[in-house]
C-alpha positions in Angstrom: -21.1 51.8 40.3 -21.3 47.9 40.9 -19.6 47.8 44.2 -23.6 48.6 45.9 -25.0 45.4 44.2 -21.7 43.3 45.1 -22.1 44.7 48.5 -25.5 43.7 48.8 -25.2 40.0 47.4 -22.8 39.9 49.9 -25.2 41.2 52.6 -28.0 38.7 51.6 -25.3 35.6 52.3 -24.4 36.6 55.4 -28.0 37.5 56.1 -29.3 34.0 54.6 -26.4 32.3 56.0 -26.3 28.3 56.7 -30.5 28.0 56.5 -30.3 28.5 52.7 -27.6 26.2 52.3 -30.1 23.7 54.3 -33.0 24.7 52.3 -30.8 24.7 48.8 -29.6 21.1 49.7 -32.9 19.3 50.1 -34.4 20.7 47.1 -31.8 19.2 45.2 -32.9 15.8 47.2 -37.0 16.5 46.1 -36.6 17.4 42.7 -33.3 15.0 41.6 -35.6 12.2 42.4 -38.5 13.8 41.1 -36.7 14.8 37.5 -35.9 10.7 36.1 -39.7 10.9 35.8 -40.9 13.8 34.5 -41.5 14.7 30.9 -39.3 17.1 28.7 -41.5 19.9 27.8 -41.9 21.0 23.9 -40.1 23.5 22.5 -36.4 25.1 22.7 -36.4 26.6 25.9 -37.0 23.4 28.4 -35.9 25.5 31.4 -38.0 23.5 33.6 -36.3 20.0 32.5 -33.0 21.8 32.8 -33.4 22.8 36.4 -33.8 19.5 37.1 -31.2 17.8 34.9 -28.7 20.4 36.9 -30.2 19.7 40.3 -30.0 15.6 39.1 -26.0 16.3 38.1 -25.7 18.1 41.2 -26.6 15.1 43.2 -25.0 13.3 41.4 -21.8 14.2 41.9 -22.6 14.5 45.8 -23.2 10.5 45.6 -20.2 10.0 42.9 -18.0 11.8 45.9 -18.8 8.6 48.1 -16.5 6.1 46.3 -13.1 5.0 46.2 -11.2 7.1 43.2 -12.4 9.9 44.7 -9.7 9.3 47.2 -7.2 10.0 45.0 -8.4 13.9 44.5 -9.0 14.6 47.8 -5.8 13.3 49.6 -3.3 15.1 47.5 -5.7 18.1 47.7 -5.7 17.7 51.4 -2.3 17.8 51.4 -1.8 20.9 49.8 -4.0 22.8 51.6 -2.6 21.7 54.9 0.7 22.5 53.8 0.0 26.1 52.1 -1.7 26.9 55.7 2.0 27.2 57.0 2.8 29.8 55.0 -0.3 31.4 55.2 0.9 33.7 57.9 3.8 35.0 55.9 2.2 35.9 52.6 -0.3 37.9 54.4 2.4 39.8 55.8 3.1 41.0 52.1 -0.5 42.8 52.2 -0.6 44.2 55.3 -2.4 47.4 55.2 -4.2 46.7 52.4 -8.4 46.1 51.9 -10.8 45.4 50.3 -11.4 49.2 48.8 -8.3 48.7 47.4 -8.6 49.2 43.4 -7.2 45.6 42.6 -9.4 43.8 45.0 -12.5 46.0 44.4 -11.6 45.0 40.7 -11.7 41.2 41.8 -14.2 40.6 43.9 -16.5 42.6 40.9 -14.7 39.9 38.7 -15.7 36.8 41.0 -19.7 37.7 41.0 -19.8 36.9 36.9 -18.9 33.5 38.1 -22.2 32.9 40.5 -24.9 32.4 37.6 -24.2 35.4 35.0 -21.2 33.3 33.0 -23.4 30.3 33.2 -26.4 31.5 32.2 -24.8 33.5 29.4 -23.5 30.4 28.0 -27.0 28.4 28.1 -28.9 31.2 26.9 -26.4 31.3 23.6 -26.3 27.5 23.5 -30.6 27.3 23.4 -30.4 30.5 20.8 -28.1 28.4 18.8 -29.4 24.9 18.9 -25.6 24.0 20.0 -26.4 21.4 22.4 -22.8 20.9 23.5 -22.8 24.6 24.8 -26.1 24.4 26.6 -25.2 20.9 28.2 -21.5 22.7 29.2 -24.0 26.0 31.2 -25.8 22.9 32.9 -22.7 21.0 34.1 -21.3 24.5 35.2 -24.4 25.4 37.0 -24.8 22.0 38.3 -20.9 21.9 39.8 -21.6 25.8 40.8 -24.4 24.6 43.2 -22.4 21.9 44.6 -19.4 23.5 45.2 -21.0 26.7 46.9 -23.2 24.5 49.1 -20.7 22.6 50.8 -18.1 25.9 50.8 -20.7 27.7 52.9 -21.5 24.8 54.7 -17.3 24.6 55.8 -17.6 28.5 56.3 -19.8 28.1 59.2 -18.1 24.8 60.2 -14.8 25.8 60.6 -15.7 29.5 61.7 -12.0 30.5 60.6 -11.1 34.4 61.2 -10.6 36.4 57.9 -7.4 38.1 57.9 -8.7 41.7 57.8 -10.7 40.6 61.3 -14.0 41.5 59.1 -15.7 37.9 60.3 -15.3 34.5 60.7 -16.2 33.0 57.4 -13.0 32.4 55.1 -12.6 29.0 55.0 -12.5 28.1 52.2 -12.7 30.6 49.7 -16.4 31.0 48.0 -15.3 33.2 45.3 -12.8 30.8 44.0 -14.1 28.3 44.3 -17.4 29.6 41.8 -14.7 30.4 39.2 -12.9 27.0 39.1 -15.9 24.6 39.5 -16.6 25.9 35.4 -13.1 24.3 34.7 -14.1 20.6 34.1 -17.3 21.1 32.0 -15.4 23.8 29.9 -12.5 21.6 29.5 -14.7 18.5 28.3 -16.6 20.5 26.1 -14.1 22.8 24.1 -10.5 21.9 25.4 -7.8 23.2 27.2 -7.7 26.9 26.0 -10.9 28.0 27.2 -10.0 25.9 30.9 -7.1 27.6 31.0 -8.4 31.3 30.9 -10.8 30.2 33.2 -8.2 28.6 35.9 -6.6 31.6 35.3 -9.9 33.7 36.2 -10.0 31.5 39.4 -5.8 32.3 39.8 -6.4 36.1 39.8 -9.4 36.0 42.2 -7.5 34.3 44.0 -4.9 37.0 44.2 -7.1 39.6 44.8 -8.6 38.2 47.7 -5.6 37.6 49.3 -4.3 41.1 48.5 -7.8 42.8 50.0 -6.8 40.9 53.3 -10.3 38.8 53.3 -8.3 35.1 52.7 -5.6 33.3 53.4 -3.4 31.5 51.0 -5.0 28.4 52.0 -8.6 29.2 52.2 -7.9 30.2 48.0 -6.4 26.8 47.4 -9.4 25.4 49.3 -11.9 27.0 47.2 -10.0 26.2 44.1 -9.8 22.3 45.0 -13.6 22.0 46.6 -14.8 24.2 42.7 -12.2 22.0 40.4 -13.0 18.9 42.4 -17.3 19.1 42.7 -16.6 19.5 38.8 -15.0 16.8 37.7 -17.8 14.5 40.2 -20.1 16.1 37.5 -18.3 15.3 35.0 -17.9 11.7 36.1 -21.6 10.9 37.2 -22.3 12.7 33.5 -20.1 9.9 31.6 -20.4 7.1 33.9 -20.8 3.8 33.0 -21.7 1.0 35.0 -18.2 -1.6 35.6 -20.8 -4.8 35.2 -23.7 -5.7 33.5 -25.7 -9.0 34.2 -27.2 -10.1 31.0 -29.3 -13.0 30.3 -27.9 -16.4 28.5 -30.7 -17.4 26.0 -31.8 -19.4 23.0 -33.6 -17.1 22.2 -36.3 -18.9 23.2 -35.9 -20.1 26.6 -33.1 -18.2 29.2 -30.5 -20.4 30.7 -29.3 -18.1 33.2 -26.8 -14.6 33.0 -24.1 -14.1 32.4 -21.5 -11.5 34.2 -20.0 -8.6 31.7 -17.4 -6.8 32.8 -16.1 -3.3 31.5 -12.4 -2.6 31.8 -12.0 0.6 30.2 
């Protein structure tokens, strides 16, 4: 019964393709610098101000990608990737003869669509409904490192143009449906700990799986999908806590200023 409406998300992607991803991305451009300015609305439900605190996180973590630390996520990510494509010939052999019919890969790919919107929207609806502001800023950060992720994994798709194993198309690198499920890892993790991160890195584990067994990935474009989700997440997360390393503040009397003086933050 849900394999028509996964099969027709599906068919608006490829349909919508790379021009979405275009128009997605400058949207987030206009209305992050559009959202430090406007007013919260009144009343609970301040979906407006929301979509543009998530687009605001969203680019924010694209610019927090653009510094040094970052560095040391991607290389060893990098790394692992490169070296899982080696193998990525010989696991597939395992699932020859196999697709994406099959019942555990139907059951999978069913599994990976809660992870585009329904999961997070479930959890800001019952955060608003609540008044548990933790919850509904944890839906935002998801949503916010869900755009992210799944506009520069179908930007890569079309980049790399990398064969699927079953010969479907050439849009499996990296994988999209991974890397939805572990892009809610970090803002789950920071909000409620490491059993709830764990179940969902295990969600992100067994699509994974599935996706390999239904012969539409290899090993490596799962592992790419995982590190592009976890990684966009924890830029979130970072532009969410950060804290400028200096502050210039000004030496004073408090009558007449003197000049600044340079603060520096260590932790």
């Amino acid at each position: 019964a849900l394999s028509a409406p996964v099969q027709a998300l599906t068919s608006f992607t490829r349909r919508a393709g790379l021009p979405w991803i275009v128009i997605l991305l400058g949207g987030v451009l206009v209305v992050s610098s559009w959202a430090h300015s406007a007013p919260t609305p009144a009343g609970r439900f301040r979906l407006l101000h929301d979509v543009e605190e998530i687009l605001t996180w969203t680019w924010g973590g694209a610019r927090t990608a653009f510094t040094l630390p970052t560095l040391t996520y991607l290389l060893p990510a990098a790394a692992i990737v490169g070296g899982a494509s080696v193998a990525d010939d010989a696991v597939q052999a395992h699932f020859q003869g196999q697709d994406e019919d099959d019942a555990l890969a139907r059951a999978g790919k069913t599994y990976a669509m809660l992870y585009f919107g329904p999961v997070q929207a479930a959890l800001y609806t019952a955060g608003e409904l609540t008044h548990d502001t933790q919850l509904s800023t944890t839906s935002k950060k998801a949503f916010a490192s869900l755009l992210g992720a799944q506009s520069l994994i179908h930007s890569l798709k079309y980049l790399t143009h990398r064969r699927r194993p079953d010969g479907s198309n050439h849009l499996a690198f990296p994988s999209a449906d991974v890397g939805a499920a572990s892009s809610l890892i970090p803002a789950v993790y920071t909000g409620y700990g490491l059993v709830p991160a764990t179940v969902a890195a295990a969600s992100a584990a067994f699509i994974g799986l599935t996706r390999i067994a239904g012969n539409k990935h290899h090993l490596s474009d799962v592992l790419a999908g995982y590190a592009i989700g976890l990684g966009w997440g924890l830029l979130v997360e970072t532009y969410h806590r950060r804290r400028a390393p200096w502050v210039l503040l000004p030496m004073s009397d408090g009558h007449t200023m003197v000049g600044l003086a340079l603060h520096l933050r260590w932790d």
